[in-house]
C-alpha positions in Angstrom: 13.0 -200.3 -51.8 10.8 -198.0 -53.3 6.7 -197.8 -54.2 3.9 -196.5 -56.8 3.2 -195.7 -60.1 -0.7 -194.6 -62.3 -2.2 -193.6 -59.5 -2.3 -191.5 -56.4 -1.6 -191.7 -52.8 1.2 -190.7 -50.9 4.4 -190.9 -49.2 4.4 -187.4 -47.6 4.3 -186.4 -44.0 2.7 -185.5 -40.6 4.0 -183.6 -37.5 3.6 -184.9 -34.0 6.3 -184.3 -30.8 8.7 -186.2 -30.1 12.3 -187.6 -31.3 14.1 -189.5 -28.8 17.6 -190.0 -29.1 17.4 -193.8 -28.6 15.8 -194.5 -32.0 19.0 -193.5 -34.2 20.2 -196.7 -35.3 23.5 -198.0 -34.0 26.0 -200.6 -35.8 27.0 -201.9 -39.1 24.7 -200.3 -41.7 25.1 -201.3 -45.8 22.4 -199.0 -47.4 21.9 -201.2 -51.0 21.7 -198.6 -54.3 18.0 -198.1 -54.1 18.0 -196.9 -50.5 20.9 -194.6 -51.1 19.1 -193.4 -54.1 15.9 -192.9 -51.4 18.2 -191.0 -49.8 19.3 -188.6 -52.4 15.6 -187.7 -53.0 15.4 -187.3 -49.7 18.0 -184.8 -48.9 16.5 -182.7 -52.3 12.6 -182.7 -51.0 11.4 -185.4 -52.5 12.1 -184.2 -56.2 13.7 -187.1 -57.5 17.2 -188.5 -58.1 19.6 -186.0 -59.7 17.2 -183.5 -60.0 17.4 -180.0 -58.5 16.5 -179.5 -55.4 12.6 -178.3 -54.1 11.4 -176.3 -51.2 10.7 -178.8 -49.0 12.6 -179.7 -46.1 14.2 -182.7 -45.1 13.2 -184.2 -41.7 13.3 -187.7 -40.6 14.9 -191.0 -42.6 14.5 -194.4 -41.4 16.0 -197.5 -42.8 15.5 -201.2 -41.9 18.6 -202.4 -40.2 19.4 -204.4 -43.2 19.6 -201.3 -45.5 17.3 -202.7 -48.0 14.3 -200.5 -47.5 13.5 -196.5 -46.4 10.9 -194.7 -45.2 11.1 -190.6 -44.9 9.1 -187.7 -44.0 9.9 -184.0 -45.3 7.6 -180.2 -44.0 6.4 -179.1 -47.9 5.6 -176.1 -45.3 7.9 -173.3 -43.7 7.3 -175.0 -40.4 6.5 -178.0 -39.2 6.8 -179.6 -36.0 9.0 -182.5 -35.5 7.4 -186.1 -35.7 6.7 -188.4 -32.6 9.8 -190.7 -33.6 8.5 -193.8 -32.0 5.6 -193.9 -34.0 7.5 -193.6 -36.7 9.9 -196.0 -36.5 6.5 -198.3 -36.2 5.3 -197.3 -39.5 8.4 -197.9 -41.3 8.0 -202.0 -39.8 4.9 -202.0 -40.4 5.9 -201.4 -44.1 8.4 -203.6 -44.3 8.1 -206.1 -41.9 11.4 -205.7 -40.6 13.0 -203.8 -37.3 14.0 -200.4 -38.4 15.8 -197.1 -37.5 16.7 -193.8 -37.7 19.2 -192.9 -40.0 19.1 -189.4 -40.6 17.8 -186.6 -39.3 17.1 -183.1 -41.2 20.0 -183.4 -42.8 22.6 -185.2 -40.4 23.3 -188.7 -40.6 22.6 -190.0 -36.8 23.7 -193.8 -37.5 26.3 -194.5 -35.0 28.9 -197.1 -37.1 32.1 -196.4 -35.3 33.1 -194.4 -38.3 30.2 -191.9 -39.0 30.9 -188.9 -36.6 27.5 -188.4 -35.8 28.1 -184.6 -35.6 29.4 -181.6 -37.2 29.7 -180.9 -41.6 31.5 -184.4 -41.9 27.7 -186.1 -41.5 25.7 -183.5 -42.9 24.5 -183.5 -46.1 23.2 -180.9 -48.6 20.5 -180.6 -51.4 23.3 -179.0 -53.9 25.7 -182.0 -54.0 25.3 -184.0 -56.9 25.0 -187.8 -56.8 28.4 -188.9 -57.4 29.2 -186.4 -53.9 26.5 -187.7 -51.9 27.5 -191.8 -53.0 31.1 -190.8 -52.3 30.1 -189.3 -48.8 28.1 -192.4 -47.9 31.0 -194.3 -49.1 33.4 -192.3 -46.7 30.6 -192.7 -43.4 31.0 -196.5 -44.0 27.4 -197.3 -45.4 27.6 -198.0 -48.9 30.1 -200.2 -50.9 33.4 -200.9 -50.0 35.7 -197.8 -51.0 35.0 -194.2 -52.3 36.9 -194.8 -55.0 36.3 -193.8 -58.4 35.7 -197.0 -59.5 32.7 -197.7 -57.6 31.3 -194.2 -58.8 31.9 -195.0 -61.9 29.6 -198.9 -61.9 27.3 -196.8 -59.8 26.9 -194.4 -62.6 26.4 -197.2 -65.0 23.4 -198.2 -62.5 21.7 -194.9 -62.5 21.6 -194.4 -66.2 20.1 -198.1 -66.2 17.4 -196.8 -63.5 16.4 -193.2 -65.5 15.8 -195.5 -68.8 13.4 -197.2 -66.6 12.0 -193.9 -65.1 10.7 -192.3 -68.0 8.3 -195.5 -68.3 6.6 -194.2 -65.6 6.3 -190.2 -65.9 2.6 -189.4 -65.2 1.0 -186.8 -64.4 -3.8 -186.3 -63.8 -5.9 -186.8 -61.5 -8.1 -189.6 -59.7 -11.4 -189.6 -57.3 -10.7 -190.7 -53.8 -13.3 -192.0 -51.8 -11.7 -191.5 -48.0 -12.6 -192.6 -44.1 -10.6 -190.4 -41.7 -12.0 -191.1 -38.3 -13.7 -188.2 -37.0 -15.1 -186.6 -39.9 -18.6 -188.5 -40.1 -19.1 -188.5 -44.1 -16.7 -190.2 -46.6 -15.0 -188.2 -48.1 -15.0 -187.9 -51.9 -13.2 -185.9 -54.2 -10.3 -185.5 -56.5 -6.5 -185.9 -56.1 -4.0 -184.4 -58.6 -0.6 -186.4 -59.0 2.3 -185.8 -60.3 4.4 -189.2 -60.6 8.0 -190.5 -61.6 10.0 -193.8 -61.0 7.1 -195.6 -58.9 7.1 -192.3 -56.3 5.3 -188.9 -56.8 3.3 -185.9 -54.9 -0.4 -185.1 -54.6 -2.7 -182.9 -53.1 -6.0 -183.3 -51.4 -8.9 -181.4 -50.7 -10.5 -181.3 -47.3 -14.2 -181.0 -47.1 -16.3 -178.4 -44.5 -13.1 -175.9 -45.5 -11.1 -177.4 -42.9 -7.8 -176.7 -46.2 -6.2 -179.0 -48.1 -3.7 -182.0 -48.1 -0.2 -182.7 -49.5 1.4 -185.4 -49.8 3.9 -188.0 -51.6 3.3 -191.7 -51.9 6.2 -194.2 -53.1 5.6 -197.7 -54.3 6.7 -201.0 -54.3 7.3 -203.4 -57.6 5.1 -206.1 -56.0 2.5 -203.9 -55.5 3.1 -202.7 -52.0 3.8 -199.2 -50.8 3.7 -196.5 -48.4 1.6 -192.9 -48.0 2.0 -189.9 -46.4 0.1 -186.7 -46.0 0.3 -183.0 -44.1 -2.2 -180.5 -44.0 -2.9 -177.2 -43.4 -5.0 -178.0 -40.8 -1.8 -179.2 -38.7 -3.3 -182.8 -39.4 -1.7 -185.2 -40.8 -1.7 -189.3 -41.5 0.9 -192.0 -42.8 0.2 -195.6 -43.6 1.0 -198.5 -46.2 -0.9 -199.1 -50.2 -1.8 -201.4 -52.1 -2.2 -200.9 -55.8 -2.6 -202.5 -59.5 -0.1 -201.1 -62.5 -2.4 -199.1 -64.3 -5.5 -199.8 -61.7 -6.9 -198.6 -58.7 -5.3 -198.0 -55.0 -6.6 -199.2 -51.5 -5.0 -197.5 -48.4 -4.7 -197.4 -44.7 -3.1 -195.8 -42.0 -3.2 -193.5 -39.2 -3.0 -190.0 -38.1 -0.6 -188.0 -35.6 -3.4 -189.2 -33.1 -3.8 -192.3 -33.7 -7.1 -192.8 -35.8 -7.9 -194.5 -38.0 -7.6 -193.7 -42.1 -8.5 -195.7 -44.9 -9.0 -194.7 -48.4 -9.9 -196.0 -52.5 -8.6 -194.4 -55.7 -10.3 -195.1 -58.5 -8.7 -197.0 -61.9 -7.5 -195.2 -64.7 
C-alpha cells in the first residue's frame, strides 16, 4: 500500500545505529502488486516505477508479514549511517497496524523463505533492471505470484499500464507553508516546502531555521487518507512518522526523530 497526493510531507529518511540480524523477516512472504511496485521504486531511489534510476541509495525495506503494505528509507546523501532497525520496524506497525519486517536491505533481499538464498547476486537487486526483471526475480525468490513465467509478466504488464493511467492524475509539482513542532527547537517553525509529487508518493525539501541546513524528504500516501513521512537533514537529524491528509486539502503529521522526540507538523490547503 502506498500514500499522498496535493500536498507535501514525506516518506524520506533518518540515520540512527543499529540493524540487528533478528529483524529480517523469516517464512512464507506473498508481496501483492503494489508492494512489489514499492519495491521497484525502492531499489531506483525513490524515483518512481519504471523510471530511471536517481542518486539516492537504497537502505532499508520493510513489509508487513502479510505483504500488503511497505515502508522504506533511502540516504539522498553520499553517506549516511545505517538506521536503528528496531525502531524502525516500530514505525512501519505503527503505520499499518500490523507486525512487520525486514525485507531488504541496501539492495539484498534478507527474507529467509526456504527458497531466497539470502546471500550472494541471486538476492541482490539493481536500479538498471527493468520491471518485467525485477517481477521475474521476485517471482524466482518465491514472493510474488506463482511462476516466473511469461504469462504472469505479461497480466502484470496489463496492471501497470492500468496504474500509469491513473498516475498522471496526480503529477504535481509547488509549494505549501508548514507550520512545524520539533521538540527542542523552542519556536514553531514556519516556512515553505517545495514538492514534487506522482502516483500518491513524492519528495520535498525543508528549510531549517537558526541556519542549522535544510531537510529532504519523501512522503507516500494512502487512498483513505492515511500515510507515512520521512525526513534527513544536513544537520545529521532526522524524523519519520505517519499523515493524515485531504485530496486537494491540507496535511497534519506526527512522528519522531532518531532520538526519540517528538514532531508534529500542519501543511496548509491548496
Amino acid at each position: 500500500m502506498r500514500k499522498i497526493l496535493s500536498l507535501i510531507i514525506i516518506s524520506l529518511f533518518f540515520s540512527g545505529n543499529v540493524n540487528s540480524a533478528h529483524q529480517d523477516g523469516k517464512g512464507e512472504l506473498k508481496l501483492s502488486y503494489n508492494t512489489a511496485k514499492d519495491f521497484m521504486d525502492y531499489i531506483r531511489g525513490g524515483v518512481g516505477f519504471g523510471a530511471k534510476a536517481s542518486n539516492n541509495k537504497p537502505m532499508v525495506f520493510y513489509v508487513t508479514v502479510d505483504g500488503s503494505g511497505s515502508y522504506f528509507w533511502y540516504c539522498p546523501y553520499g553517506q549516511c549511517r545505517s538506521g536503528n532497525a528496531k525502531e524502525e520496524m516500530i514505525l512501519c506497525e505503527r503505520a499499518y497496524k500490523k507486525e512487520c519486517k525486514r525485507f531488504a536491505r541496501r539492495k539484498q533481499v534478507r527474507w529467509d523463505n526456504g527458497i531466497n538464498p539470502i546471500k550472494g547476486s541471486a538476492s541482490k537487486f539493481h536500479e538498471n533492471m527493468t520491471d518485467d526483471a525485477m517481477l521475474a526475480k521476485l517471482t524466482d525468490l518465491g514472493f510474488y505470484g506463482n511462476t516466473s513465467s511469461s504469462s504472469t509478466i505479461k497480466k502484470t504488464e496489463k496492471k501497470k499500464e492500468t496504474t500509469k493511467k491513473v498516475v498522471k492524475k496526480y503529477d504535481l509539482k509547488g509549494e505549501r507553508s508548514i507550520a512545524l513542532n520539533w521538540e527542542g527547537y523552542e519556536d514553531l517553525i514556519a516556512g515553505t516546502v517545495k514538492f514534487d509529487e506522482t502516483d500518491y508518493k513524492g519528495t520535498l525539501k525543508l528549510p531549517l531555521p537558526n541556519n542549522d541546513g535544510s531537510c529532504d524528504g519523501t512522503y507516500s500516501l494512502q487512498k483513505g487518507g492515511k500515510g507515512t513521512w520521512q525526513i534527513a537533514c544536513t544537520n545529521n537529524m532526522g524524523a519519520a512518522g505517519t499523515l493524515k491528509w485531504v485530496k486537494d486539502g491540507g496535511v497534519t503529521g506526527i512522528g519522531r526523530d532518531h532520538n526519540d522526540k517528538k514532531v508534529k507538523f500542519t501543511v496548509s490547503k491548496k
